[in-house]
Every structure is written in structure tokens, then in C-alpha cells.
C-alpha positions as CSV (number, residue, x, y, z in Angstrom):
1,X,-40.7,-42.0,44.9
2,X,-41.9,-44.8,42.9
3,X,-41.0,-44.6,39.1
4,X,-44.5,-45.3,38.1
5,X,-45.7,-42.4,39.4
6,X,-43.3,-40.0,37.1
7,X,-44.4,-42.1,33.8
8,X,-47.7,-40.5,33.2
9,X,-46.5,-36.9,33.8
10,X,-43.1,-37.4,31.6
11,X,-45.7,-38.3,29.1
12,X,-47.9,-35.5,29.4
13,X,-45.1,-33.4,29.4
14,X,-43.6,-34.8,25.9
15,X,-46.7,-34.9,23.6
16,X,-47.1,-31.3,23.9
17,X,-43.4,-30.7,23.2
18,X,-43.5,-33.3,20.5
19,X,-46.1,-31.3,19.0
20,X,-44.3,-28.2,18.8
21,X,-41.7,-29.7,17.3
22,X,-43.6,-30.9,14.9
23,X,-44.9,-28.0,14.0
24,X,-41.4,-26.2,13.5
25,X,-40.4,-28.7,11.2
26,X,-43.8,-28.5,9.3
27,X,-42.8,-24.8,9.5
28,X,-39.4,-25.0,8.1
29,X,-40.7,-27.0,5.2
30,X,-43.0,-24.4,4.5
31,X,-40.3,-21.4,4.4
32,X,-38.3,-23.9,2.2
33,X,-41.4,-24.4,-0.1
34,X,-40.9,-20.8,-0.1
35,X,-37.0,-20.4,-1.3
36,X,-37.8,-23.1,-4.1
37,X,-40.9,-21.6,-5.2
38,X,-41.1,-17.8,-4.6
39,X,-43.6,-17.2,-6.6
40,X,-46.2,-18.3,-4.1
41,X,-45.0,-16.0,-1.9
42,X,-45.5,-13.3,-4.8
43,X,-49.5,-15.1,-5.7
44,X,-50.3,-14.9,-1.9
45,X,-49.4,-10.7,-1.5
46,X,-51.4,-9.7,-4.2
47,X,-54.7,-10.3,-2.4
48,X,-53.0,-8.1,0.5
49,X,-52.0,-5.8,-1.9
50,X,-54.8,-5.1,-3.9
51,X,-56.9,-4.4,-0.6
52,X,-54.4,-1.9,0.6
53,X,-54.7,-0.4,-2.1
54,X,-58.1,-0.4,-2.3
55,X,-58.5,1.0,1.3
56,X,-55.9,3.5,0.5
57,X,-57.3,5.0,-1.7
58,X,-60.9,5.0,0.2
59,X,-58.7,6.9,2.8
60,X,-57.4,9.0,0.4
61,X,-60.9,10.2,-0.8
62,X,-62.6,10.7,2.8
63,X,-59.3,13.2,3.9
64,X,-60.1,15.0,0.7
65,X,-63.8,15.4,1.4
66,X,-64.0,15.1,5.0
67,X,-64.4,18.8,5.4
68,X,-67.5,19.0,3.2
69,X,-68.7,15.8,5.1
70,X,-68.7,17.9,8.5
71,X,-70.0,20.9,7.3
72,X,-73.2,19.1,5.6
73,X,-73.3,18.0,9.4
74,X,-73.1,20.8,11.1
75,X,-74.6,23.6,9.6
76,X,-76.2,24.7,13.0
77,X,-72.7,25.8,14.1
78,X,-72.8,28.9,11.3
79,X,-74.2,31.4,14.0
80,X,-71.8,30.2,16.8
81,X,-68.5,31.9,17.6
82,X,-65.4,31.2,14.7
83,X,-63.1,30.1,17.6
84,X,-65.4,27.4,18.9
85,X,-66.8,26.6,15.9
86,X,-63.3,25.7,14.4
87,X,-62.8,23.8,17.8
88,X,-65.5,21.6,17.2
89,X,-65.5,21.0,13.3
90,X,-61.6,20.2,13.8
91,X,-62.9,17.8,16.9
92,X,-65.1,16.1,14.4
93,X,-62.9,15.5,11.6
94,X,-60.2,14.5,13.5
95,X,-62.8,11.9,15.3
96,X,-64.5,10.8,11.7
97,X,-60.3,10.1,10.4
98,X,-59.7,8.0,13.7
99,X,-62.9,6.4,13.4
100,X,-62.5,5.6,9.5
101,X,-58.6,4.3,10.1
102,X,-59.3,2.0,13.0
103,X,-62.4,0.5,10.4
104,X,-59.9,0.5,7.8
105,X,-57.1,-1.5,9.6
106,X,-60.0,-4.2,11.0
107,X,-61.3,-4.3,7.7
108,X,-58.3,-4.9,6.0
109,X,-57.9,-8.8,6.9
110,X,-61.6,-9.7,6.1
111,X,-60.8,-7.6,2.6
112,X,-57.5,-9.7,2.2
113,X,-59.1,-12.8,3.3
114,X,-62.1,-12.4,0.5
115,X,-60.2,-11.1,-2.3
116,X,-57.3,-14.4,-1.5
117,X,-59.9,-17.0,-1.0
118,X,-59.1,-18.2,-4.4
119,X,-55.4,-17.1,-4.7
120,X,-54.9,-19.3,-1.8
121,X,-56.7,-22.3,-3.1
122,X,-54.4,-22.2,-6.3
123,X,-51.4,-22.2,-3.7
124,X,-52.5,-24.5,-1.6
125,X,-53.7,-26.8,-4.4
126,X,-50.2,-26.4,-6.0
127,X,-48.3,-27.3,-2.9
128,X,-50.7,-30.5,-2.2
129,X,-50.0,-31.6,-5.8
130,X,-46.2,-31.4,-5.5
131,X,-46.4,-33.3,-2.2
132,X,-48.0,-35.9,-3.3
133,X,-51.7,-34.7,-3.1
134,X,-54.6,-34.9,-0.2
135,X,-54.5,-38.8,1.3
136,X,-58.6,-39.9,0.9
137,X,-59.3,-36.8,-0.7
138,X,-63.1,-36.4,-1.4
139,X,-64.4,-34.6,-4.8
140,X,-66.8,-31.8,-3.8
141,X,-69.6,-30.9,-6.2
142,X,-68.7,-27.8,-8.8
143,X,-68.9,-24.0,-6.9
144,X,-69.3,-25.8,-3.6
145,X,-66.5,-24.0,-2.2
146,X,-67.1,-20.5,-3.8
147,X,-68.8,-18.0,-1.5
148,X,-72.2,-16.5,-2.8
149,X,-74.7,-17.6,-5.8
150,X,-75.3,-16.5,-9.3
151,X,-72.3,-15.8,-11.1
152,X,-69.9,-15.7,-8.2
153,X,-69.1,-19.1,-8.9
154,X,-68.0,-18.7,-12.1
155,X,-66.0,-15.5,-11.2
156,X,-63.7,-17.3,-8.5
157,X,-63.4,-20.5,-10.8
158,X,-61.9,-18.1,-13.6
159,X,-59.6,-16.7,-10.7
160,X,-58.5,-19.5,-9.5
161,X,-57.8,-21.1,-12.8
162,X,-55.5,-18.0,-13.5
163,X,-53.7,-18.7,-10.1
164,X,-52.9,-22.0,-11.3
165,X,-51.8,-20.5,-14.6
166,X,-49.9,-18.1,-13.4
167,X,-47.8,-20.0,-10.9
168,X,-46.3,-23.1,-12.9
169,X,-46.2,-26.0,-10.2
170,X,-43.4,-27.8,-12.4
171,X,-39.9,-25.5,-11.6
């Protein structure tokens, strides 16, 4: 075998391995961010937390009314037999918890993800600052990057300053 022939698939072999390791170092940079700094690991749960506990709590209200909610549904079972009525109202509520908990856990990360948007601009602003900041950078116009119109601007601008505020970039 010539030794020309093995060069190009030696190098198709090491970019993507290069790569990876890369990207373990990037990642143990980041977990050592992390350990000097854990208070952005504290500023990035609170989006996650506050939407569990908003969910939760959602959850919370729909087991308490639930019953009500299939009753106001069915009230053509009155006349019908108790022990298949029961059958079938339990059928439904278990169906309308299932239902309501596999919503819940998919809307969860879009929840997270909305509430965060600006809790993980203050990090990620912060950690770009410390490293030395974004090579060729370009300035964006005011609100370009907050989601919505009207006030919302305004709204994620005050959050965002409070991230910065509340997570001092010079420890």
C-alpha cells in the first residue's frame, strides 16, 4: 500500500477527533468558570426554578379541580349506572392528569428558556467580559434582541440589568 493513499483518511479521521477534543477542553473551562464563579450557576437555575414552580403549582390547581372539570363534562352520565359511571369519570381524569403532565414537562424548557433569555445574556455577557470580550463584536440597535414590542423591551433590559447587578463579574 502506497503511503499516499492513507494520508487523506488519517486526516479525515483526526479533524473530527480534534474537534472533540476541543470541545472537552472548552468544556472543562466552562465547569472551572463554574468552581470560580458559582454564582452563575445560582443566576442560570432561577429561570428553571421559577418555571417549576410556576408549573407546579398549575398542576397543583388542576388535581384540585379536576373533578369539577369532568363533571361540567359529563353531565350526561347522571342517569347511567354508578359502577360505570365512576369507571369512566375516573378514566377521564386520570386521562386529563396524563394529558396535563406530559404538556407540563414539554412546556417546561420553552418556559425556562423564556423566562432565562435574559438571565443568560447577563451570564454570558459576564463570562465574555472576563475573557476578554467578543473578537469584532458588532453593536446592535437598543431592544434588538428582546423578544416582543411595546414595553417588553424595557421589561428584559431592567432584568437583565439586575442580572448584571446581581452577579459581580470582579471576584
Amino acid at each position: 500500500m502506497d503511503r499516499s493513499d492513507s494520508a487523506p483518511a488519517v486526516r479525515r479521521v483526526a479533524a473530527p477527533v480534534a474537534g472533540f477534543a476541543t470541545g472537552i477542553g472548552y468544556l472543562g473551562r466552562g465547569f472551572a468558570m463554574y468552581r470560580r464563579h458559582p454564582r452563575l450557576m445560582l443566576l442560570g437555575l432561577v429561570p428553571a426554578v421559577i418555571a417549576f414552580v410556576a408549573l407546579l403549582a398549575a398542576f397543583l390547581a388542576m388535581v384540585i379541580f379536576v373533578d369539577d372539570i369532568v363533571l361540567f363534562l359529563t353531565p350526561y352520565m347522571d342517569d347511567w349506572p354508578e359502577l360505570a359511571r365512576t369507571v369512566l369519570r375516573a378514566a377521564a381524569v386520570a386521562a386529563i392528569v396524563v394529558v396535563w403532565a406530559v404538556l407540563s414537562v414539554m412546556a417546561y424548557v420553552a418556559l425556562t428558556l423564556l423566562i432565562g433569555q435574559p438571565f443568560y445574556e447577563a451570564i454570558s455577557k459576564g463570562v465574555e467580559d472576563q475573557l476578554g470580550g467578543v473578537p469584532n463584536e458588532v453593536a446592535s440597535p437598543s431592544g434588538a434582541r428582546c423578544p416582543g414590542r411595546s414595553s417588553t423591551p424595557c421589561v428584559w433590559a431592567r432584568t437583565r440589568s439586575w442580572c448584571r447587578r446581581a452577579c459581580s463579574w470582579s471576584d
